[in-house]
N, C-alpha and C positions, 0 to 999 in steps of 0.2 A: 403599666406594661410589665407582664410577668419575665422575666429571662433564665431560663434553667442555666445551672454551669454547663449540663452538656452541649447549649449553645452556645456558650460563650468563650469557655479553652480553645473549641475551634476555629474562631470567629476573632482571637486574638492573633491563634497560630496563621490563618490566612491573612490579618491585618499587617503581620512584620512580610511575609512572603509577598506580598505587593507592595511595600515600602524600601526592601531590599533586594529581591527580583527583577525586576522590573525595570529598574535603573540601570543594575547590573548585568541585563540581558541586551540591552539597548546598546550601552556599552562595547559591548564586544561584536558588535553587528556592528557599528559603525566602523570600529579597529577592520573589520575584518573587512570589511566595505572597499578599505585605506590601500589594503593590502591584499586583496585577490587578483591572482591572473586569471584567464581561463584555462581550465585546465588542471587545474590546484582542486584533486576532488577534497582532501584532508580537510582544506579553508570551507568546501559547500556543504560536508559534514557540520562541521563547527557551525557553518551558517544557519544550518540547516535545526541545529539541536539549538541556538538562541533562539531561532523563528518558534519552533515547537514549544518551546519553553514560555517565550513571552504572551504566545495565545494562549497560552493555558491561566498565563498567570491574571490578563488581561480583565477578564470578565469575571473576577472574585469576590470584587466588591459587591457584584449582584448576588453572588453566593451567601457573601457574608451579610446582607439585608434581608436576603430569604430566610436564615438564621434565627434572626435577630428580629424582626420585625414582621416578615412574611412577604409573601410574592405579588408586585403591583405592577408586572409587567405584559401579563397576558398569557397562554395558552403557548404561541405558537413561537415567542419569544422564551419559555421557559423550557420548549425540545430545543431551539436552535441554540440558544447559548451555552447549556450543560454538554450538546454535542461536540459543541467546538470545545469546552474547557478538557472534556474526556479525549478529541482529538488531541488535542495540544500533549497530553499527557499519554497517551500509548505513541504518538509519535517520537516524544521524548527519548521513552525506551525503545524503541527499535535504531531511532537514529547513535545511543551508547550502544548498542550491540553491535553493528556497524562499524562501528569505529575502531573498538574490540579486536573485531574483525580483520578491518584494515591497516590496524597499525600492527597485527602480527604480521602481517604477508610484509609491508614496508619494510621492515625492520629486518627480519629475516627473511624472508623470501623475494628479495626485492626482483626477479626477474619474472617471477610468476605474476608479481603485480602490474608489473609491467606488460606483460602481452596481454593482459585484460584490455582491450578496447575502451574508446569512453562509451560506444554504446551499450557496452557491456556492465559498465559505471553504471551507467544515468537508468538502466534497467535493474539493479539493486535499488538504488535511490526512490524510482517511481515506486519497486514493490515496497519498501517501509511506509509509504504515505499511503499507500492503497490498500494495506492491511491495517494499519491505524484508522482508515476510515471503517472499514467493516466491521474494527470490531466495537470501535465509537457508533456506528450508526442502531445502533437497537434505545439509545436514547431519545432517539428521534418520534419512536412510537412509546416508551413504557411509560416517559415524563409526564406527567399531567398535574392538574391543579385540585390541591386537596387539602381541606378546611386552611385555604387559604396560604397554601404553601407548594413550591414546586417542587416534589416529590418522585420519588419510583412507583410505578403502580403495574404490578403483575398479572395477565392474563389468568395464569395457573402455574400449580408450581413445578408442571415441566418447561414451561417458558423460563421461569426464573433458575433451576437448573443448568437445562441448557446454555442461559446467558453465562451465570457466574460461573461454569466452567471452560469457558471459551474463553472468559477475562483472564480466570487464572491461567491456564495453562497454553493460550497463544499470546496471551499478554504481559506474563510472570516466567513462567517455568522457563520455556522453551527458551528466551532470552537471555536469563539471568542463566543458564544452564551454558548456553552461547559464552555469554561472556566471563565466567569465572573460569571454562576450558581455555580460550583465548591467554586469557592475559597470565593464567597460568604458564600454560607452555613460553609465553614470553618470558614472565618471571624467569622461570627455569632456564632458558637458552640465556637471557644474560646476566646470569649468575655465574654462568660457563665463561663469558668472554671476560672477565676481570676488568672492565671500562673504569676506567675513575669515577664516572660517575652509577653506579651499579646502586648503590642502597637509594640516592634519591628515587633512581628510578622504580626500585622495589618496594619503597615508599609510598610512592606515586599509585603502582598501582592499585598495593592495599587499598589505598584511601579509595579509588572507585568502587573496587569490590566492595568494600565494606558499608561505603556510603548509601551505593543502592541498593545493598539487603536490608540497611540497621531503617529504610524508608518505603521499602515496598513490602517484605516478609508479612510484617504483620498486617498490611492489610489484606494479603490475599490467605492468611492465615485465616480469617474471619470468614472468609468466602467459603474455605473447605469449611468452617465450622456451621455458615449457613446452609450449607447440602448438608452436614449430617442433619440439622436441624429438620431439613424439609423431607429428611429419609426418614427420622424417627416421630415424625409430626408433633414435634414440640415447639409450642407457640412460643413459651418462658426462652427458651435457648435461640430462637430469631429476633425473638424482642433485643436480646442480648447485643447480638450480632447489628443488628437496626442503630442501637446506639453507636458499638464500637466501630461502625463504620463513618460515622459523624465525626468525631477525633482522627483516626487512623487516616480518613482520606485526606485531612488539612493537613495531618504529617508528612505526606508524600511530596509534598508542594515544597518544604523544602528542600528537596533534592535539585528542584527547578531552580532554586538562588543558588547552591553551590556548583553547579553544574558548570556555568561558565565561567567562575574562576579554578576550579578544577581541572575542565578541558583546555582551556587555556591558557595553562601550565603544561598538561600534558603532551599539546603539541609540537612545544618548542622542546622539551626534556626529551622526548623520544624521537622527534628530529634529530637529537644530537645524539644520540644512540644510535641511530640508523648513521649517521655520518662516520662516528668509530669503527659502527663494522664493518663500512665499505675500507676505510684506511686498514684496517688492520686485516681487510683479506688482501689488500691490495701488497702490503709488506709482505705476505706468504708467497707471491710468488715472482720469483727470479724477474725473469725477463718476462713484462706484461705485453700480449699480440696486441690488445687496444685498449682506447680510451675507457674507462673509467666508467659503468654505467651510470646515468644521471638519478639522483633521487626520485619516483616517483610522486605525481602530482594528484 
């Protein structure tokens, strides 16, 4: 049996990400299990990105055999499980942009967040899973089986266009665009309030920001590089792309293991940031008319 390296860097990088994932995701879905009320949307966030996380990470080792040996599972089993692994994986990212999201409003805004309704909640919630699925569902038709491997196989290369620019930029851009404004203007406002705890949390957010650019960039890098490819109809520069997407996609998987010791750091750290700024508005003014709004759930 032949094995090229560029089967098997990836086929490593997937073997530690379902060794250390996997565990790790489980983990904090049961912590989190321990510990929800209803009501608590932050904790069905968090639930929410272990669950996205662990199905993605779940069905890798079938990846990593398709790799490495080839595809002995069938036709209809090789659209359904690449769907759910790429499910698992845009859900991932919408449920951090969310979050993003929601822990500016928390933190600062907490009155705004507050009159959001939960149906208002679970209506965000449904839309990440419902755009995760559409834009995971084009797997379901391209996948197919070839010279013995489960593969992408393109109609024409306005099909393949249209997909990989739908990946990138409703599954890349728009996100990562989302969430660097987010945690920015966080950053920024609690740099303002002088908290003790101010650099962890500037810390903190670096490391999201950074973590899911220095694991998702380049592979939606490759995607613009495979539209120019299929603009200037160069086979040599898709082939290119064909490989570097082989490596680049296993590298994204580990965003999936640090993800929930990341967010789960970041829940408690920026809970306590949201707690400073309630006390320290609550010192601003003389004689308070009432209680104290409660933390948002």
């Amino acid at each position: 049996m032949s094995w090229d390296l560029i089967d098997v860097v990836p086929s490593v990088v997937l073997g530690f990400c379902c060794l250390v994932g996997i565990p790790g995701n489980i983990v904090v879905m049961v912590v989190i299990c321990r510990k929800y009320e209803p009501g608590n949307f932050s904790l069905l966030l968090m639930m929410s990105l272990a669950v996205s996380d662990l199905l993605s990470l779940l069905f890798l080792p079938a990846q990593i055999y398709n790799l490495m040996a080839g595809w002995k599972l069938g036709d209809v089993a090789c659209r359904l499980i690449f769907f759910i692994i790429y499910l698992g994986m845009h859900a991932s990212v919408f449920n951090v942009t969310l979050l993003s999201v929601q822990r500016y409003l928390q933190v600062l805004h907490n009155q705004c967040w507050t009159r959001l309704q939960a149906s208002g909640k679970w209506a965000l919630f449904g839309a990440i899973w419902a755009l995760a699925i559409c834009i995971s569902s084009p797997n379901l038709s391209i996948r197919t089986l070839k010279d013995s491997s489960c593969t992408v196989s393109y109609k024409n290369d306005v099909e393949e266009a249209v997909i990989l620019l739908c990946q990138t930029m409703l599954g890349f851009v728009f996100p990562f665009v989302t969430l660097v404004c987010f945690y920015f203007c966080l950053h920024k406002r609690v740099n303002q309030m002088l908290f003790l705890r101010t650099r962890r949390t500037t810390r903190l957010v670096t490391n999201i920001v950074v973590s899911f650019g220095v694991f998702w960039v380049p592979l939606h890098f490759f995607n613009l590089l495979a539209l120019t490819a299929l603009a200037a109809q160069s086979d040599d520069l898709m082939e290119i792309c064909i490989q570097g997407w082989k490596v680049l996609t296993a590298f994204t998987f580990i965003n999936a293991c640090l993800n929930p010791f990341l967010y789960a750091f970041a829940h408690t750290q920026l809970k306590t940031t949201a707690c400073q700024q309630q006390q320290t508005t609550q010192l601003s003014i003389p004689m308070p008319t009432q209680l104290p709004t409660p933390l948002p759930r």
